[in-house]
C-alpha positions as CSV (number, residue, x, y, z in Angstrom):
1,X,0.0,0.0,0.0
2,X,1.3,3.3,-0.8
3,X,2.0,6.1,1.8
4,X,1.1,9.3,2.4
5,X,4.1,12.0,1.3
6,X,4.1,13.7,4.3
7,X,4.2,9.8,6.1
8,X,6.8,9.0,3.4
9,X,8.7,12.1,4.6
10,X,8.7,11.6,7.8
11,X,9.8,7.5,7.8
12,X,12.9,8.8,5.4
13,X,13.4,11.9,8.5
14,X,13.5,8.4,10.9
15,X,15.7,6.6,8.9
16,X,18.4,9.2,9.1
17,X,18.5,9.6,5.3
18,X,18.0,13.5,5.8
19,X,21.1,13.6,7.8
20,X,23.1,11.7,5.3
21,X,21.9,13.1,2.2
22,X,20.7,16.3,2.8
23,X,21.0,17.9,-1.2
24,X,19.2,14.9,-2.1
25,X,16.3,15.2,0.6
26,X,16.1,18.8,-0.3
27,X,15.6,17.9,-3.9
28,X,13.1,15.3,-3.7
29,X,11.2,18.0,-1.2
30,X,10.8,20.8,-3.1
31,X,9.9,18.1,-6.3
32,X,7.1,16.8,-4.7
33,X,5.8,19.8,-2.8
34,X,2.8,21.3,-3.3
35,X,4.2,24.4,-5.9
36,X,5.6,21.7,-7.8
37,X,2.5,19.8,-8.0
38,X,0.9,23.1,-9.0
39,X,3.5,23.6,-11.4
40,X,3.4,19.8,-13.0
41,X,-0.4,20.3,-13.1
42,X,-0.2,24.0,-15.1
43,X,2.7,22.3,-17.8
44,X,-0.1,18.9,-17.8
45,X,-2.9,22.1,-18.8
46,X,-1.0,23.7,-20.6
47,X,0.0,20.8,-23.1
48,X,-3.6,19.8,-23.0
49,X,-4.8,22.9,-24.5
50,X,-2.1,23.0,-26.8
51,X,-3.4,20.0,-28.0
52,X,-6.8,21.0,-28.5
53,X,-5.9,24.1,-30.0
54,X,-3.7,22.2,-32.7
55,X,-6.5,19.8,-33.3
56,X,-9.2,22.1,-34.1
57,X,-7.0,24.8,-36.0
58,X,-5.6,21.5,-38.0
59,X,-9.6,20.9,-38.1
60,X,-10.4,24.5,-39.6
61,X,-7.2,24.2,-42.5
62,X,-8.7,21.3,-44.0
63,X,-11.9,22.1,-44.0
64,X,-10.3,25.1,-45.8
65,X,-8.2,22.7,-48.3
66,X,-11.5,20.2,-49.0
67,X,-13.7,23.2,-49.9
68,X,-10.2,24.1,-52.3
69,X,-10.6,20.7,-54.1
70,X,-14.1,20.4,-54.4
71,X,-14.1,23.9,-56.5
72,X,-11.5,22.6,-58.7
73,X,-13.0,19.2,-59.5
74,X,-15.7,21.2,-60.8
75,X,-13.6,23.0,-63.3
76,X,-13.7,22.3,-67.1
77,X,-10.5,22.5,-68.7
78,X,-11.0,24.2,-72.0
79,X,-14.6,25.4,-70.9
80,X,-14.9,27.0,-67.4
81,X,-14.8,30.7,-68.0
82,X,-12.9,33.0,-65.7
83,X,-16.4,34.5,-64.0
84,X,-17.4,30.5,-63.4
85,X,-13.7,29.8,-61.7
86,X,-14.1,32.5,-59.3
87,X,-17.5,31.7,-57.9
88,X,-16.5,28.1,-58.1
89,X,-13.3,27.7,-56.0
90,X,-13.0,29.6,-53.1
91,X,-9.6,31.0,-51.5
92,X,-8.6,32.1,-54.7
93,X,-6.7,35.0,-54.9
94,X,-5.7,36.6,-58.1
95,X,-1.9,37.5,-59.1
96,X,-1.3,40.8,-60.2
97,X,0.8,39.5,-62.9
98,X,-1.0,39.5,-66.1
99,X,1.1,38.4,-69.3
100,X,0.2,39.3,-72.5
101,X,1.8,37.1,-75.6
102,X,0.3,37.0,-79.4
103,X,-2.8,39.2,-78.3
104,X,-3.4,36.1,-75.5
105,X,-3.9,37.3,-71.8
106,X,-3.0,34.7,-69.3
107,X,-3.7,35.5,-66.0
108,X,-2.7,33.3,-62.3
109,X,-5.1,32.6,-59.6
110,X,-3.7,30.5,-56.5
111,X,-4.3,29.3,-53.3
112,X,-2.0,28.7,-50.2
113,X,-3.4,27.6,-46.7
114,X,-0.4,26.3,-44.4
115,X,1.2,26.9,-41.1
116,X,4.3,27.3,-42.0
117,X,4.4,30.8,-41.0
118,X,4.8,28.9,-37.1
119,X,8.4,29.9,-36.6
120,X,8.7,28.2,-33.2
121,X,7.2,25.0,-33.9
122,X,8.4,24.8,-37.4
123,X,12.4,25.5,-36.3
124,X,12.0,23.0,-33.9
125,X,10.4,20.6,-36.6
126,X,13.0,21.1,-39.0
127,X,15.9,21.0,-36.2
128,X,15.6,18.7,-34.0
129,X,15.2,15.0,-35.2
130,X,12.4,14.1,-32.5
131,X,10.4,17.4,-32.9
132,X,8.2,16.0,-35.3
133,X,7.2,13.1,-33.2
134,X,6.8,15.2,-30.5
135,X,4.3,17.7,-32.2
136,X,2.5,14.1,-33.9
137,X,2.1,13.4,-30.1
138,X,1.2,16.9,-29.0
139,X,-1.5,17.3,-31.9
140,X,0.7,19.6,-33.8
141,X,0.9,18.6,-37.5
142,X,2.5,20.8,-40.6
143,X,0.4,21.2,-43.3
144,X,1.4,22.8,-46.5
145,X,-1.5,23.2,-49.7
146,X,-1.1,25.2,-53.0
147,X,-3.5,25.1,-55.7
148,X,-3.0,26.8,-58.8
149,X,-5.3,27.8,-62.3
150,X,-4.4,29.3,-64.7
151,X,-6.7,31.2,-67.3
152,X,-5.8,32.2,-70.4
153,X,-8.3,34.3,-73.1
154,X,-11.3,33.8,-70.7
155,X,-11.1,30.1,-69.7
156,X,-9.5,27.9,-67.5
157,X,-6.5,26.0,-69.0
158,X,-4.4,24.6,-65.8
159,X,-5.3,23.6,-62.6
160,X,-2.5,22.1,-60.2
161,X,-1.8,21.7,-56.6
162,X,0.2,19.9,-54.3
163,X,-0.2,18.8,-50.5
164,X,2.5,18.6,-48.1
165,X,3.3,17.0,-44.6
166,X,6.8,17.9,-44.0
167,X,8.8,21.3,-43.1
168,X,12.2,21.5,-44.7
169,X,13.7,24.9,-44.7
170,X,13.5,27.3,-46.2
171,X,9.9,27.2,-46.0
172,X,9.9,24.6,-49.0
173,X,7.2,21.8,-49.0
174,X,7.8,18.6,-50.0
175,X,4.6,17.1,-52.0
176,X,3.7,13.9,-51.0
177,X,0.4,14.3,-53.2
178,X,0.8,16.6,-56.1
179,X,-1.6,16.7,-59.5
180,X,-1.2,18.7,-62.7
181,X,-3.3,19.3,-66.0
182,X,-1.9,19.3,-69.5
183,X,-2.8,19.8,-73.3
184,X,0.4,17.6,-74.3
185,X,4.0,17.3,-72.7
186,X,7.4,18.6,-74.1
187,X,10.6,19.4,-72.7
188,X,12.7,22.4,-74.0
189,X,15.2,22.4,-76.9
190,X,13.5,19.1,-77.9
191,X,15.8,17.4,-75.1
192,X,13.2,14.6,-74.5
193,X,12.5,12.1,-71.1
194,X,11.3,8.6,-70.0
195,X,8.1,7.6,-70.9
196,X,7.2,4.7,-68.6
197,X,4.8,1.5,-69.7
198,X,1.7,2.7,-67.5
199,X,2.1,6.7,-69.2
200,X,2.3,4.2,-72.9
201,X,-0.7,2.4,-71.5
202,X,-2.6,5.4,-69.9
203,X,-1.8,8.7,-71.7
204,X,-4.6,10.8,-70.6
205,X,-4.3,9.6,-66.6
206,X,-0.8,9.2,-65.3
207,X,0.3,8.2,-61.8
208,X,4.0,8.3,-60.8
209,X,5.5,6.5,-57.8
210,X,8.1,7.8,-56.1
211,X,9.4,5.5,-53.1
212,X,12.1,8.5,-51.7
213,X,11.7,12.4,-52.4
214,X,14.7,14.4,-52.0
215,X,11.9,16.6,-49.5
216,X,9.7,13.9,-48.1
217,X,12.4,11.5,-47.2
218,X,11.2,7.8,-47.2
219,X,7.7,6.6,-48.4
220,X,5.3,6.6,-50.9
221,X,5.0,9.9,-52.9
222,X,2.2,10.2,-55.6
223,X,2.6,12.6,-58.6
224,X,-0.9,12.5,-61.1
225,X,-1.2,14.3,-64.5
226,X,-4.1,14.0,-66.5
227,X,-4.7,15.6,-69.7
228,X,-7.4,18.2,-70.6
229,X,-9.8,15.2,-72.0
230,X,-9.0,12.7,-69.6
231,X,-12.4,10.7,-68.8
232,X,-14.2,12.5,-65.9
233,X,-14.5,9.4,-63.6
234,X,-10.3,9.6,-63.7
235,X,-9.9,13.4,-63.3
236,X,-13.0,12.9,-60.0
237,X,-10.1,10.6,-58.2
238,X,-8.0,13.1,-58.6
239,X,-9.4,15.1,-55.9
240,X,-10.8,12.8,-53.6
241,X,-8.6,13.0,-50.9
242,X,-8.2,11.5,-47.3
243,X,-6.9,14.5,-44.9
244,X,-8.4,13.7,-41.8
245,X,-5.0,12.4,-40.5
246,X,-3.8,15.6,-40.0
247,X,-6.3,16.9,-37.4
248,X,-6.9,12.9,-36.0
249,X,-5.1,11.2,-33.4
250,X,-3.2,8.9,-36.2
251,X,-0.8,11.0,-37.7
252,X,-0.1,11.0,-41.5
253,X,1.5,8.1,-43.5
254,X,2.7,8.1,-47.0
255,X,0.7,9.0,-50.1
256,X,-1.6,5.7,-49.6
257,X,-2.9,6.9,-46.7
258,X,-3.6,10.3,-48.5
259,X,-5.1,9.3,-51.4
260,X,-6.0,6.1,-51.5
261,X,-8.5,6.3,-54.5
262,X,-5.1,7.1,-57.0
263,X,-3.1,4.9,-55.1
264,X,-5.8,1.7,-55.9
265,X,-5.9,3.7,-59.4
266,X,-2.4,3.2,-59.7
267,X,-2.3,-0.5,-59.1
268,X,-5.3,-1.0,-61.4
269,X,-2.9,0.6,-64.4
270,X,0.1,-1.2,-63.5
271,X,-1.6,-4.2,-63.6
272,X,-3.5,-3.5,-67.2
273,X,0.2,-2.4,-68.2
274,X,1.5,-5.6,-67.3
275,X,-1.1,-7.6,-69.0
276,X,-0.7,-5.5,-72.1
277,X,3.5,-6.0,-72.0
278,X,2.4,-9.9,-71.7
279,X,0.7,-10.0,-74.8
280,X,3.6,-9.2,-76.7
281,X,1.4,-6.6,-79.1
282,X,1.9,-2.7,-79.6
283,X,-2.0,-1.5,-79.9
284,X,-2.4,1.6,-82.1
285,X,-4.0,3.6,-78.5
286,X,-0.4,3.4,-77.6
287,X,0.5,5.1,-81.0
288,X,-2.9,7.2,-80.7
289,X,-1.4,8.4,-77.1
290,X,2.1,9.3,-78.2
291,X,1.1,11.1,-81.4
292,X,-2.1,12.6,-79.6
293,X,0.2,14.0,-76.2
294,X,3.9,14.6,-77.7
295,X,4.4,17.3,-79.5
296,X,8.3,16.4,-79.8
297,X,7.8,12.8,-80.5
298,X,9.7,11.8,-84.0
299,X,8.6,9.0,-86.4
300,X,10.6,7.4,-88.9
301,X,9.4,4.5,-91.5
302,X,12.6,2.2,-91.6
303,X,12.9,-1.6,-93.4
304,X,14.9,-4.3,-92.0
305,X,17.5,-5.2,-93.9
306,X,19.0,-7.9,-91.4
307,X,19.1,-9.4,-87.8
308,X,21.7,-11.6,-85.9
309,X,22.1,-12.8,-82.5
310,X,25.6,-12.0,-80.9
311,X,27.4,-13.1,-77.5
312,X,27.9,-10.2,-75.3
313,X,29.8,-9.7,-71.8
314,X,27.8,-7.8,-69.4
315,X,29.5,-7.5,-66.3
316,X,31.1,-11.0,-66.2
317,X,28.2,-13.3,-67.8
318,X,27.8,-13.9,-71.3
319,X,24.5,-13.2,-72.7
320,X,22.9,-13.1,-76.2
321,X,21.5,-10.1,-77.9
322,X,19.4,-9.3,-80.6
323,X,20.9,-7.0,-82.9
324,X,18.8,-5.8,-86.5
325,X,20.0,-3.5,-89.0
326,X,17.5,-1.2,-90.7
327,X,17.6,1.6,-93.9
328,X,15.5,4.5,-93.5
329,X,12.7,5.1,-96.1
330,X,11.2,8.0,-94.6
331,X,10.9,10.6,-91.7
332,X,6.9,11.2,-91.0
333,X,7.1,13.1,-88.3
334,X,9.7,15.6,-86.0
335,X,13.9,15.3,-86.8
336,X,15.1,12.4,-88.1
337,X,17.1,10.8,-85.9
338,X,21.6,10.9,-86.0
339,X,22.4,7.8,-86.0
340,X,23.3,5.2,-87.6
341,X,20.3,2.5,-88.6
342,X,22.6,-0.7,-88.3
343,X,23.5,-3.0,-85.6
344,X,20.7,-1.3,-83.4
345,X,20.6,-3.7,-79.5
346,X,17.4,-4.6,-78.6
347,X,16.5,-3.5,-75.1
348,X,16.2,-6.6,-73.3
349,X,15.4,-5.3,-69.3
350,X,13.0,-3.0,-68.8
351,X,11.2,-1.5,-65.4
352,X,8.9,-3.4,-64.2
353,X,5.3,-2.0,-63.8
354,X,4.6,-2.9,-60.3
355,X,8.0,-1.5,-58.8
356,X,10.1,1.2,-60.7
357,X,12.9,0.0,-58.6
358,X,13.3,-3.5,-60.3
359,X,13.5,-4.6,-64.0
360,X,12.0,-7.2,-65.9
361,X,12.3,-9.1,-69.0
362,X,11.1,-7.0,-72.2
363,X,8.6,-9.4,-73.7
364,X,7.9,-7.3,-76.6
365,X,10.4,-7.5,-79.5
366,X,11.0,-6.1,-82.5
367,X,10.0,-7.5,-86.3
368,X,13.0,-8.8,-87.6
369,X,12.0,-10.3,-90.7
370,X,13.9,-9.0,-93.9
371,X,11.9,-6.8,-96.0
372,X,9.2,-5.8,-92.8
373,X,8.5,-2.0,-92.4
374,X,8.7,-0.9,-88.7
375,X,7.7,2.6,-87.2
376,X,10.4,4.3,-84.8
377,X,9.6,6.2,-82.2
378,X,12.8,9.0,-81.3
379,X,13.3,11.8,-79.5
380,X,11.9,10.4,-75.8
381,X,13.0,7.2,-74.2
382,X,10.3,4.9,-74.3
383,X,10.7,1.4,-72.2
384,X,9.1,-0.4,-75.0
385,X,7.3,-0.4,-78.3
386,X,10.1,1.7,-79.7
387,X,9.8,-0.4,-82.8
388,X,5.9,-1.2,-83.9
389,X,5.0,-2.7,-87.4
390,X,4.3,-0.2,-90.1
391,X,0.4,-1.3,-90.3
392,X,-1.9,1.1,-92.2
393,X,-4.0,1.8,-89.2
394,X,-0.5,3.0,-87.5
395,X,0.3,5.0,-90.5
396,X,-3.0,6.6,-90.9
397,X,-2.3,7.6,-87.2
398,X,0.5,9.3,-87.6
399,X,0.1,10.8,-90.9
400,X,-3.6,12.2,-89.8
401,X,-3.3,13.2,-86.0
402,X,-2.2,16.9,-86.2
403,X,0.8,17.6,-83.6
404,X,-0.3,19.1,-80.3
405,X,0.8,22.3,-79.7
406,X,3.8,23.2,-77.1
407,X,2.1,25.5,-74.3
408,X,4.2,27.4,-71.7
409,X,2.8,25.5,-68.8
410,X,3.0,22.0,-70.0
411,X,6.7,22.1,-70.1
412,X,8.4,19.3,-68.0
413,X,9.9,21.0,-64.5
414,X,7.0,24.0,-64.3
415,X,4.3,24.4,-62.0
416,X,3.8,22.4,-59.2
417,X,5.4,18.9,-59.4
């Protein structure tokens, strides 16, 4: 059975221990007297109230955030007039930066609701390696959304934003959901980038995984762009997101605890990729998709002239390759290519659909038979499908689909990524 204190202090008095350790006595006296109770019970109050406070003010922010998203999942790319965007999304404030180009005025509306502005709590976040656990614990989350329209001749032709969890200094968010809009995707002076199997697969709705983010650190990181005719069930998912976890007791995990509408999205493409790759067959959407969302893609009509398979080294282990010569009859579309059309490698690993991280087998491979015409895609790097069969339903593609054109804001590395 416990004892009183003051019992307990007077059986230590009895004892002698006073007279032997006095410093220590005095100590444990004045830490369990009744100002210290006081004080333990103000710091308890305190903390308590803090708590509170950081709930319901976490509360208020994404109340503010959801009312952001369900304004711009009403928005009509292409359609929504200026007037319409402003009484549809609230929050919105207008940048006095108008820019004028080819008798075009484009003009920036945006939102921002965070508290990063909390210099305390967000020094001690960024400093200290346990100061985010101890604000998780205390109620305190970080919380970081920009959304972001822009309007050009009278209707809406980007919407973007991105949603944060982490503080890195200075005062830079990492995105750990981020989703942009886009008429077709180029990079300047024609320079090119990957092109994955699910972007091949799904053109108009892409969903990029990201396992480490030089801001986030570790987890799952989701990045969406969908194009400006992208179905309406696909572009609904987009903003359809989970936030209670940053006003709930559970903290926030990754992306998949975000949104985990794209993230299921995500697996379903992945797994329609894979089943595609399995087939062994280019389908003319994939054609369709390049042609219809690359302004910079090239296409050249080449024959093959021969095809061999050689022993190479790689690393140790002898391995056979594929190799196919070709002679160019023709260049359809963009820059031919510099290069030379003989002894071109097939690619025989590729990244696999389900993890980024690993690689798998290519199953799709090239037409070698002398005399075949093939279609070659250049100027991006595309995992497969580089080389399709010149059918006439792939010609009449490409010779028919007029190329996109190159817009300011689709350019790879602006806006919010």
């Amino acid at each position: 059975m416990l004892l009183p204190l003051d019992v307990l202090l007077s059986e230590i008095k009895a004892m002698g221990i006073q007279a032997r350790f006095p410093v220590s006595t005095w100590v444990v006296r004045k830490l369990t007297g009744r100002w210290a109770r006081r004080a333990l019970a103000v710091l308890v109050l305190a903390l308590l109230c803090f708590a509170v406070a950081s709930h319901i003010r976490s509360y208020l922010m994404v109340r503010r955030i959801q009312a952001v998203l369900r304004g711009l999942s009403e928005l009509r790319i292409d359609q929504t007039s200026e007037s319409e965007l402003q009484r549809t999304v609230p929050y919105l404030v207008r940048s006095t930066f108008d820019r004028t180009a080819g008798g075009s005025v484009r003009r920036w509306y945006y939102a921002g609701i965070t508290n990063a502005s909390d210099r305390l709590m967000s020094r001690i976040i960024s400093s200290y390696p346990w100061g985010e656990q101890v604000a998780n614990w205390l109620g305190y989350r970080f919380i970081a959304f920009d959304a972001g329209v822009i309007v050009q001749d009278g209707k809406v032709r980007r919407i973007s934003y991105g949603v944060s969890k982490h503080f890195v200094l200075p005062l830079q968010p990492g995105y750990i959901v981020s989703a942009n809009s886009f008429h077709g995707i180029w990079a300047p002076y024609s320079s090119g980038f990957s092109v994955s199997s699910q972007d091949d697969f799904s053109p108009q709705f892409r969903i990029g995984e990201y396992r480490e983010d030089p801001w986030v650190g570790h987890g799952k990181v989701l990045r969406v762009t969908f194009s400006n005719d992208a179905p309406p069930d696909q572009v609904r998912q987009v903003f359809q997101l989970k936030l209670g976890c940053f006003w709930k007791l559970l903290p926030c995990g990754d992306a998949r605890d975000i949104a985990p509408q794209l993230w299921r999205a995500k697996q379903a493409i992945d797994n329609a990729t894979t089943q595609q790759l399995n087939s062994g067959k280019c389908p003319d959407s994939i054609i369709r998709g390049r042609i219809r969302y690359l302004p910079d893609v090239s296409v050249v009509l080449l024959e093959v002239t021969g095809s061999r398979r050689l022993k190479v080294n790689e690393e140790g282990e002898t391995v056979q390759d594929l190799f196919t010569d070709y002679r160019l009859k023709e260049v359809i579309r963009g820059r031919p290519e510099a290069q030379s059309w003989d002894h071109v490698r097939f690619q025989q690993l590729i990244p696999s659909p389900s993890d980024p991280t690993r690689t798998m087998a290519n199953p799709i491979w090239p037409p070698t038979k002398v005399g075949t015409q093939v279609l070659f895609f250049g100027t991006h790097h595309f995992y497969t499908c580089r080389f399709i069969p010149a059918t006439p339903s792939a010609l009449e593609i490409i010779r028919n689909t007029p190329t996109p054109p190159k817009r300011s804001e689709d350019e790879v590395g602006l806006g919010i990524q």
